[in-house]
C-alpha positions as CSV (number, residue, x, y, z in Angstrom):
1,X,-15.1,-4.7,4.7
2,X,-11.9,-4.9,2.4
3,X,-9.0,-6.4,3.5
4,X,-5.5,-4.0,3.5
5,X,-2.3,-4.4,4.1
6,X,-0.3,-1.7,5.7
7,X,3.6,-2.0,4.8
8,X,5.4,0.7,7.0
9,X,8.5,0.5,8.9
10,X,7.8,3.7,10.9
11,X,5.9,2.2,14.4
12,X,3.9,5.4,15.1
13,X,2.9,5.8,11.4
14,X,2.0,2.4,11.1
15,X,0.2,2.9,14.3
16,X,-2.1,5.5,13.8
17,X,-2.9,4.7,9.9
18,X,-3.9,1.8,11.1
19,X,-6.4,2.5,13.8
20,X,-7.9,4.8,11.5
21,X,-8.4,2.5,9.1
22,X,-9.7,0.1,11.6
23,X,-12.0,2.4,12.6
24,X,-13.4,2.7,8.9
25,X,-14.3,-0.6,9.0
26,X,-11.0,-2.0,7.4
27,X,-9.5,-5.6,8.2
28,X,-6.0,-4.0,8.4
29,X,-3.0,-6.6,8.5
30,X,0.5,-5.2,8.6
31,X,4.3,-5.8,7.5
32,X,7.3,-4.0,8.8
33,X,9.5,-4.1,5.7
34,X,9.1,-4.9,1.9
35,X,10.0,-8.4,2.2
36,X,7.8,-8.9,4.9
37,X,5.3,-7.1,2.7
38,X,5.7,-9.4,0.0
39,X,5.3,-12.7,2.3
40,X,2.0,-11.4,3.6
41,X,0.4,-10.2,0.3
42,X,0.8,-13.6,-0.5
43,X,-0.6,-15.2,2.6
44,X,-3.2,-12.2,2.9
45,X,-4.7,-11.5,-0.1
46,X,-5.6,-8.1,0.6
47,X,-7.9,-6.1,-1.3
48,X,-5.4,-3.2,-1.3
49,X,-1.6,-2.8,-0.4
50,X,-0.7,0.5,1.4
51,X,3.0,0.7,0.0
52,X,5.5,3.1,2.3
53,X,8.5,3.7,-0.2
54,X,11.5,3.9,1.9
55,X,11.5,0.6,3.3
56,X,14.2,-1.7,5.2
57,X,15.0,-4.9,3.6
58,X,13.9,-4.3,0.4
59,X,12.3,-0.9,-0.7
60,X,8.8,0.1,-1.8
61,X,9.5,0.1,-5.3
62,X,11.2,-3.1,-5.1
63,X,8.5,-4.8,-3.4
64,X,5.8,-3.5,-5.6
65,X,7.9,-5.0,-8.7
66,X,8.1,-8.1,-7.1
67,X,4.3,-8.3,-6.5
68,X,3.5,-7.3,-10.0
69,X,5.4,-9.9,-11.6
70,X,3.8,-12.4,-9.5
71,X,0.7,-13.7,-11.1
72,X,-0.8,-14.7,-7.6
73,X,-0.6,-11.0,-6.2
74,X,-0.1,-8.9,-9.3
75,X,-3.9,-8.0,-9.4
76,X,-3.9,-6.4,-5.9
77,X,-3.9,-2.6,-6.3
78,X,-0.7,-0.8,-4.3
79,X,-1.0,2.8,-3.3
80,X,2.5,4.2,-3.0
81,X,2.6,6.2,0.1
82,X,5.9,8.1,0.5
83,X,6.8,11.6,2.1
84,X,8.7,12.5,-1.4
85,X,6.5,14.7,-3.2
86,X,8.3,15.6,-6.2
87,X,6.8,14.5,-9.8
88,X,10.0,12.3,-10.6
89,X,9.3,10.4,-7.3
90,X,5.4,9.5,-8.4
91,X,6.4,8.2,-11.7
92,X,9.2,6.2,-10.3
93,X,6.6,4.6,-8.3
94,X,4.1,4.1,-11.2
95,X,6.8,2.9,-13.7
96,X,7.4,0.4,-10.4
97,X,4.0,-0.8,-10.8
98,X,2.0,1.0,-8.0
99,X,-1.9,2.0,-9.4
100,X,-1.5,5.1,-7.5
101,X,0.4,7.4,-5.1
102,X,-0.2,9.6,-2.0
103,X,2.1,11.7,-0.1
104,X,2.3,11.6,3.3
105,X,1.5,13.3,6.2
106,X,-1.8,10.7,5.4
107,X,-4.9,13.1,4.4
108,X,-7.1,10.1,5.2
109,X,-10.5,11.6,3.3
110,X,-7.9,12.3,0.1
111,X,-6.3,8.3,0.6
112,X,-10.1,6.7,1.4
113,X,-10.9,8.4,-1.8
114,X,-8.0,6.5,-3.5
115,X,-8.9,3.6,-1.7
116,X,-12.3,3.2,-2.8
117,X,-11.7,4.5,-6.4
118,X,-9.3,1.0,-6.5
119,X,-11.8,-1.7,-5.2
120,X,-14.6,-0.2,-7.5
121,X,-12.4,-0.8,-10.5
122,X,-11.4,-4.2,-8.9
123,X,-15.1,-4.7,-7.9
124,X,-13.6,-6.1,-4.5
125,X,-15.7,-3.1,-2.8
């Protein structure tokens, strides 16, 4: 199954995304902060990036920038996850180069949705 990379500061949400990810069937590897993030996209190559917003470090939107103008990780797909729901906040994450946003709490049959909808377009599915 795909790859993902989980970047979340918060230990419980990190936590129990992950296990239910795991239990999808999901290689899950995880960073703790958006520079970490960065460092393992690179080492990783996930198939997905899980991107909290409000990140130590360096931020969500910052990471995701970084990763896009990187031609050996701007083809990975990063799904925004942040508990801001407000319009402005989803197009700040787009403009930042995320391929799509999800608020949290997690509605994990609303995020696998996302999830899957990315690697068929990337054909990494």
């Amino acid at each position: 199954m795909a790859k993902i990379l989980l970047v979340e500061d918060n230990e419980m949400n990190r936590d129990m995304l992950s296990r239910r990810l795991l239990r999808k069937g999901f290689d899950v590897v995880m960073a703790e902060d958006g520079a970490a993030g960065v460092a393992r996209a690179v080492s990783e190559a996930p198939a997905v990036i899980l991107m909290d917003m409000s990140l130590p470090v360096i931020d969500g939107w910052e990471a995701t920038r970084r990763l896009k103008a990187d031609p050996a990780t701007a083809h990975i797909p990063v799904i925004a996850l942040t508990a801001h729901a407000m319009s402005e906040d989803r197009d700040k994450a787009m403009a930042a180069g995320c391929d799509d946003y999800d608020t949290k709490p997690i509605d994990l049959d609303r995020l696998l949705g996302k999830i899957a909808g990315l690697l068929a377009k990337t054909g990494a599915a």
